[in-house]
C-alpha positions as a Python dict, from the first residue, in 0.01 Angstrom:
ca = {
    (1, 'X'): (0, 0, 0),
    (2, 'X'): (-63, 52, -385),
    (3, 'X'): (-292, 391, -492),
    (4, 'X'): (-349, 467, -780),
    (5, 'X'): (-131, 200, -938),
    (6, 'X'): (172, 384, -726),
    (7, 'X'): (330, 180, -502),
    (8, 'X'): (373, 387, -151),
    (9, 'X'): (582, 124, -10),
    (10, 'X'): (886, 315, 243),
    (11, 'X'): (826, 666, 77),
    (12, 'X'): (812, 770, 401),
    (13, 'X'): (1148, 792, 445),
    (14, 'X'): (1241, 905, 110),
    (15, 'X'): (1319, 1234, 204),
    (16, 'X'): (1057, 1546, 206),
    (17, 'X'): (1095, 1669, -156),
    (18, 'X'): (1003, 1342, -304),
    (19, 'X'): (708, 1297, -57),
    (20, 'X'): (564, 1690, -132),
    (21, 'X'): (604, 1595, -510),
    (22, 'X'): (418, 1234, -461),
    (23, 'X'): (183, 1417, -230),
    (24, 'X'): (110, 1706, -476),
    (25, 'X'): (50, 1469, -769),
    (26, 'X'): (-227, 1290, -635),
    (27, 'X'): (-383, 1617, -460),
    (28, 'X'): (-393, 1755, -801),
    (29, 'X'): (-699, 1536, -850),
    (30, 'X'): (-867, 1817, -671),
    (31, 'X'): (-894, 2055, -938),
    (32, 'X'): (-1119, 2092, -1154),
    (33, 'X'): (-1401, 1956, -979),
    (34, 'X'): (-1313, 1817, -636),
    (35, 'X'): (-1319, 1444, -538),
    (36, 'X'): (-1567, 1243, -694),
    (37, 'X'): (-1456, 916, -522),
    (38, 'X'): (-1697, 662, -426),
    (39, 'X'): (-1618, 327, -110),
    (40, 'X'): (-1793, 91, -414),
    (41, 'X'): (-1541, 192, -689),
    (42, 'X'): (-1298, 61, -457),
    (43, 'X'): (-1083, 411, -383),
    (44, 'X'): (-1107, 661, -102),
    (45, 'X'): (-1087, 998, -131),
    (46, 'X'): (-804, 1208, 14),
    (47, 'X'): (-846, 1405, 336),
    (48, 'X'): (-775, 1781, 299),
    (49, 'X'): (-403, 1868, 409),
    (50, 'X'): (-364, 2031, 737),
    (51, 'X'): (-112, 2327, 740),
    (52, 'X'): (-27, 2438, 1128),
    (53, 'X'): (7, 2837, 1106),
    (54, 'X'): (138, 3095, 1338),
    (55, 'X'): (-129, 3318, 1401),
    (56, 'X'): (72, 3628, 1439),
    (57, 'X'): (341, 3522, 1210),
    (58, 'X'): (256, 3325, 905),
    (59, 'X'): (507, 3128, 685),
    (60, 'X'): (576, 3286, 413),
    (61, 'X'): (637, 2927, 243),
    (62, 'X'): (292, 2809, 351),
    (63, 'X'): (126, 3145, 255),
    (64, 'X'): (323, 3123, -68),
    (65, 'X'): (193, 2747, -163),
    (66, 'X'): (-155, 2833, -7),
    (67, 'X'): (-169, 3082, -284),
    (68, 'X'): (-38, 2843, -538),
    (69, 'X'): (-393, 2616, -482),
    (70, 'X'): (-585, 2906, -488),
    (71, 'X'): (-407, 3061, -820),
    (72, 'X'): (-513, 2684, -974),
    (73, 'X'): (-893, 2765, -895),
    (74, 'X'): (-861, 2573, -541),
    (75, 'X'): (-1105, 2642, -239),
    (76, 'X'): (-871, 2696, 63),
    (77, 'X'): (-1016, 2689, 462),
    (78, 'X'): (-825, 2967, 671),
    (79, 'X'): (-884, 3138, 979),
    (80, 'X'): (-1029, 3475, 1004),
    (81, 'X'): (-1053, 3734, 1308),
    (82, 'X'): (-1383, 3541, 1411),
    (83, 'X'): (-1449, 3166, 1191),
    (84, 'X'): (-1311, 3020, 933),
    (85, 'X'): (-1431, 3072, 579),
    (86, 'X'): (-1373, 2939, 256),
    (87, 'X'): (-1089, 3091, 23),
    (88, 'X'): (-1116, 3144, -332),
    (89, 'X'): (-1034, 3391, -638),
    (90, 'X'): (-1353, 3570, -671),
    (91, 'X'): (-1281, 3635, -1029),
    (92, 'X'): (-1197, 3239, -1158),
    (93, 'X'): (-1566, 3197, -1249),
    (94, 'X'): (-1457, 2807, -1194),
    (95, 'X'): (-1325, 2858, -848),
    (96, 'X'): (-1628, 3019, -727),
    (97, 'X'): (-1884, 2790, -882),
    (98, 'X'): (-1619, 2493, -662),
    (99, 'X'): (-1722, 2698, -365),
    (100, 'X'): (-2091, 2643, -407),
    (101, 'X'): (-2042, 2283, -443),
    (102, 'X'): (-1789, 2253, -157),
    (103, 'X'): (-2064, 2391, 59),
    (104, 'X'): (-2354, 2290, -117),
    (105, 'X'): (-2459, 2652, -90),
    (106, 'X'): (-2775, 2761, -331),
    (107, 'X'): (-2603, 2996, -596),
    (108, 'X'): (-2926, 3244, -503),
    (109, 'X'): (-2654, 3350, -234),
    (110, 'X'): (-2368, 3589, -248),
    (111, 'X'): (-2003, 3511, -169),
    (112, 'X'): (-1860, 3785, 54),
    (113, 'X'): (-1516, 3934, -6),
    (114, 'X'): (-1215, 3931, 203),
    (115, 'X'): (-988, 4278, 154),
    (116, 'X'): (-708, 4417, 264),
    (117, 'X'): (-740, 4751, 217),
    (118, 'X'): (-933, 5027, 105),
    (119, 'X'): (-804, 5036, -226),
    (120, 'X'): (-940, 4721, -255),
    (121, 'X'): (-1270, 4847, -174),
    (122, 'X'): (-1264, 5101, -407),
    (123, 'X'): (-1198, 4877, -688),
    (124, 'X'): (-1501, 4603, -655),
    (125, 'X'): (-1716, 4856, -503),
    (126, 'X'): (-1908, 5151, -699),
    (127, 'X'): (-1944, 5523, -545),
    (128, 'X'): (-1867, 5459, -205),
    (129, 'X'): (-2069, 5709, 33),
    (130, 'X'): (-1892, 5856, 283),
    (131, 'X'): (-2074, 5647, 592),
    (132, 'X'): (-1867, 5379, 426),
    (133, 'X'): (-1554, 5546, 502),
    (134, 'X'): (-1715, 5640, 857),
    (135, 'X'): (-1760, 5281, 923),
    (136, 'X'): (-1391, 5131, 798),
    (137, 'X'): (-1251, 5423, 1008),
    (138, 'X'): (-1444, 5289, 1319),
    (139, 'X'): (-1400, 4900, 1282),
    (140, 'X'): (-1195, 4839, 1016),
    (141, 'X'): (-980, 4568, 1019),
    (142, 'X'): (-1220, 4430, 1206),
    (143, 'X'): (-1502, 4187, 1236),
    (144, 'X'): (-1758, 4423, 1032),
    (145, 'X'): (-1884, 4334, 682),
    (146, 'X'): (-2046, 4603, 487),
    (147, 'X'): (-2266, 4601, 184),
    (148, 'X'): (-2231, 4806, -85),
    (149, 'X'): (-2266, 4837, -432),
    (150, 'X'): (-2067, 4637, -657),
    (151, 'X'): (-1884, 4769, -928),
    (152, 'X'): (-1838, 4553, -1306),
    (153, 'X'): (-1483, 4367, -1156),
    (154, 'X'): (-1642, 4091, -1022),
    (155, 'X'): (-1853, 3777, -1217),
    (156, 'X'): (-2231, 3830, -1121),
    (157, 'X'): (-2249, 3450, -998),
    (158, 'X'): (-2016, 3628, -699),
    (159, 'X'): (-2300, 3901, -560),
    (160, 'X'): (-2592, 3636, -672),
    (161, 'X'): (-2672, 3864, -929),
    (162, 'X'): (-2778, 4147, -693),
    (163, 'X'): (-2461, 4374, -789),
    (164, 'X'): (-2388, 4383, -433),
    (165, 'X'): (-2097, 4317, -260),
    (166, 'X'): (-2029, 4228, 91),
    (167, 'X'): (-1673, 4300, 198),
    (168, 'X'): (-1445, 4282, 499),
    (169, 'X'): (-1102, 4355, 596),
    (170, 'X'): (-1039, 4120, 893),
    (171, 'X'): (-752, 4173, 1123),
    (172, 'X'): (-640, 3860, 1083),
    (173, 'X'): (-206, 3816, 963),
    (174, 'X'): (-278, 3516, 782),
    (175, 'X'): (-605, 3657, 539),
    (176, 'X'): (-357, 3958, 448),
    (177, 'X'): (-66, 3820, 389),
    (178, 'X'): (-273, 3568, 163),
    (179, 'X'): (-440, 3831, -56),
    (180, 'X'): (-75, 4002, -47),
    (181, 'X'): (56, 3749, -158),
    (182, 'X'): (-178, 3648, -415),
    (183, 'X'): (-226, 3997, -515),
    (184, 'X'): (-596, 3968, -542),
    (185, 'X'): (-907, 3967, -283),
    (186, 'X'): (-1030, 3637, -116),
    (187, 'X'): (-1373, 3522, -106),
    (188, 'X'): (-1476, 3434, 298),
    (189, 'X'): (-1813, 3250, 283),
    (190, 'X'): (-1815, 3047, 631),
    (191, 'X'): (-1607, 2689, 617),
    (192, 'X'): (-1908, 2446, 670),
    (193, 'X'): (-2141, 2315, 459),
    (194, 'X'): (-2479, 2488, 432),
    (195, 'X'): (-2710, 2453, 673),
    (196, 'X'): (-2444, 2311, 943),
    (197, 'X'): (-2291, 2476, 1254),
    (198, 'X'): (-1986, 2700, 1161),
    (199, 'X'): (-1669, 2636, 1260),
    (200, 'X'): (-1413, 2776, 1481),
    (201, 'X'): (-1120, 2554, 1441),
    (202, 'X'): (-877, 2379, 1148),
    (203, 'X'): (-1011, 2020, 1316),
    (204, 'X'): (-1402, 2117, 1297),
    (205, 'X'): (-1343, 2232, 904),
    (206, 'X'): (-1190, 1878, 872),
    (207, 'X'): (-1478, 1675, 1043),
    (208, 'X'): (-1712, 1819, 778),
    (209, 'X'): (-1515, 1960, 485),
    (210, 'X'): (-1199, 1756, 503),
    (211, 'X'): (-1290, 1535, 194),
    (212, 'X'): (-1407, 1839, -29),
    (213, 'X'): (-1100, 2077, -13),
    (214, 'X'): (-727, 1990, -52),
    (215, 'X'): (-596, 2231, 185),
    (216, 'X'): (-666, 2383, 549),
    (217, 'X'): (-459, 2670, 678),
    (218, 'X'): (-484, 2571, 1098),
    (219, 'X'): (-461, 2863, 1323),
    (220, 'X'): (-576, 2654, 1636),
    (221, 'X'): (-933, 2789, 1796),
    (222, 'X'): (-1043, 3165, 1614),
    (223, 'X'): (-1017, 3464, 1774),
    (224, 'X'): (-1431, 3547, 1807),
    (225, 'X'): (-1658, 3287, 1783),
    (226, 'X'): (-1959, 3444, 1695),
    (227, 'X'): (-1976, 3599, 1321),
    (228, 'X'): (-1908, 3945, 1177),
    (229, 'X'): (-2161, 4278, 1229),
    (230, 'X'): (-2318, 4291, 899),
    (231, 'X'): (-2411, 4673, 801),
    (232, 'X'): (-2586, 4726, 434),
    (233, 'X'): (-2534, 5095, 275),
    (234, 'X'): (-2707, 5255, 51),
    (235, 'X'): (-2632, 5635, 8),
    (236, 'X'): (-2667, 5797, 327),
    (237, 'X'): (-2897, 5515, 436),
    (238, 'X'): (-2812, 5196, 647),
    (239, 'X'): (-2912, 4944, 812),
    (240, 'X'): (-2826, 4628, 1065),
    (241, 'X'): (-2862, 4295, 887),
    (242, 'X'): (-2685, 4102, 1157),
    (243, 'X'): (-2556, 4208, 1497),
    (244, 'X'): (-2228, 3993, 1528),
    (245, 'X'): (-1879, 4033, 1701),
    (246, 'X'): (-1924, 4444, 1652),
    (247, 'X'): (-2211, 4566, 1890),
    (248, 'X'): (-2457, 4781, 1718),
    (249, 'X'): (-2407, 5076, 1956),
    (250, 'X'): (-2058, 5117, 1763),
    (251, 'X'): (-2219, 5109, 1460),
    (252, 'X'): (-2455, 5365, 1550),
    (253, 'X'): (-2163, 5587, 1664),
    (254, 'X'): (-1994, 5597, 1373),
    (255, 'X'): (-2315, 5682, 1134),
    (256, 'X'): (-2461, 5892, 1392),
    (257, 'X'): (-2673, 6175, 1190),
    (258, 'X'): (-2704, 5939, 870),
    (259, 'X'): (-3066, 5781, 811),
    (260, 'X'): (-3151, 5448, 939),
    (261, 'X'): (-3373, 5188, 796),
    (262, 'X'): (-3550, 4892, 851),
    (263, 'X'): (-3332, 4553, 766),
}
């Protein structure tokens, strides 16, 4: 079989090296724009690689190249404590404009941020109130995703020009030992495209993204399968914008005596 002019011809027992080169040459066709292949120009495009992960105990070789696509401006799938999202660096203007075409998400929409740790927080966020530390206390890592104000860190195309910022620290091995590794936050919008049914495993990301990205991180089934609590903060005041894998009575717990209001 010839692509690309390459003959691929009994490289499949040429030894892994070779074959990761080969297959990381023609991946690279990815970047900087994603596949823009078409059945009548006579070439296919190439399905997403498929990464097996240990759950508890991630590679550090598979974090380690996971985080050399995303360094490149790359939109990775991973797993999270309840779906999978998208991964990208929230700051390469280019990699987050790839996620809105990957999904074919409407850029009126903000990209939320994967953390792990408050540090973190207090860098892309501005004057955290103290219900925010209330809340990370309670659920945090956890399925919870809280909305706060962002600070100047981030591009504006990121909080949809709202200069809010929806983050989460997920207690998930493989999301922190990503950003660790990468030294930066992740962005987690959901891995589907817009408008379809999320997905809760590696092999549902391929069936509908598996010609957009180059690269899913597969963690088997995730952990919840219902999305993340969202809770919005403003001051002293909060609200529920979606009850998800956190119930709202914990929510209420932890901000008991602070002011709620309407979503």
């Amino acid at each position: 079989m010839a692509f690309l002019g390459v003959s691929l011809r009994g490289y499949a027992a040429c030894g892994s090296v070779l074959c990761e080169r080969l297959s990381g040459a023609l991946r690279g066709i990815y970047i900087g724009g994603g596949p823009h292949f078409s059945k009548e120009d006579g070439v296919y495009p190439l399905s997403a690689e498929v990464l097996k992960v240990d759950p508890q105990n991630p590679d550090k070789r598979t974090i380690r190249y996971a985080a050399s696509w995303l360094r490149r401006g790359a939109v990775v799938a991973i797993p999270t404590d309840t779906l999978y999202a998208l991964a990208a660096d929230p700051v390469n203007l280019a990699a987050v404009e790839e996620i809105f075409r990957v999904k074919g998400r409407p850029e009126s929409r903000a990209l939320p941020i994967l953390i792990n740790s408050i540090s973190q927080a207090r860098t892309l966020a501005k004057d955290l109130p103290a219900n925010f530390y209330r809340l990370a206390q309670a659920c945090w890592p956890g399925p919870l995703t809280v909305v706060v104000e962002a600070s100047n860190r981030l591009p504006l195309k990121v909080t949809a020009n709202t200069r809010r910022i929806a983050l989460r620290w997920p207690k998930n091995e493989v999301v922190c030992s990503l950003i660790e590794e990468l030294g930066a936050p992740l962005t987690g919008t959901s891995a589907n495209l817009s408008g379809s049914s999320t997905c809760a495993s590696g092999e549902e990301v391929m069936l509908q993204l598996g010609d957009r990205i180059p690269l899913i991180l597969d963690t088997g089934e995730a952990g919840e399968l219902v999305p993340s609590t969202i809770v919005e903060l403003r001051g002293e005041h909060w609200c529920i914008g979606r009850e998800g894998a956190i119930p709202a009575e914990i929510i209420e717990e932890a901000l008991e005596g602070d002011d709620v209001v309407p979503a």
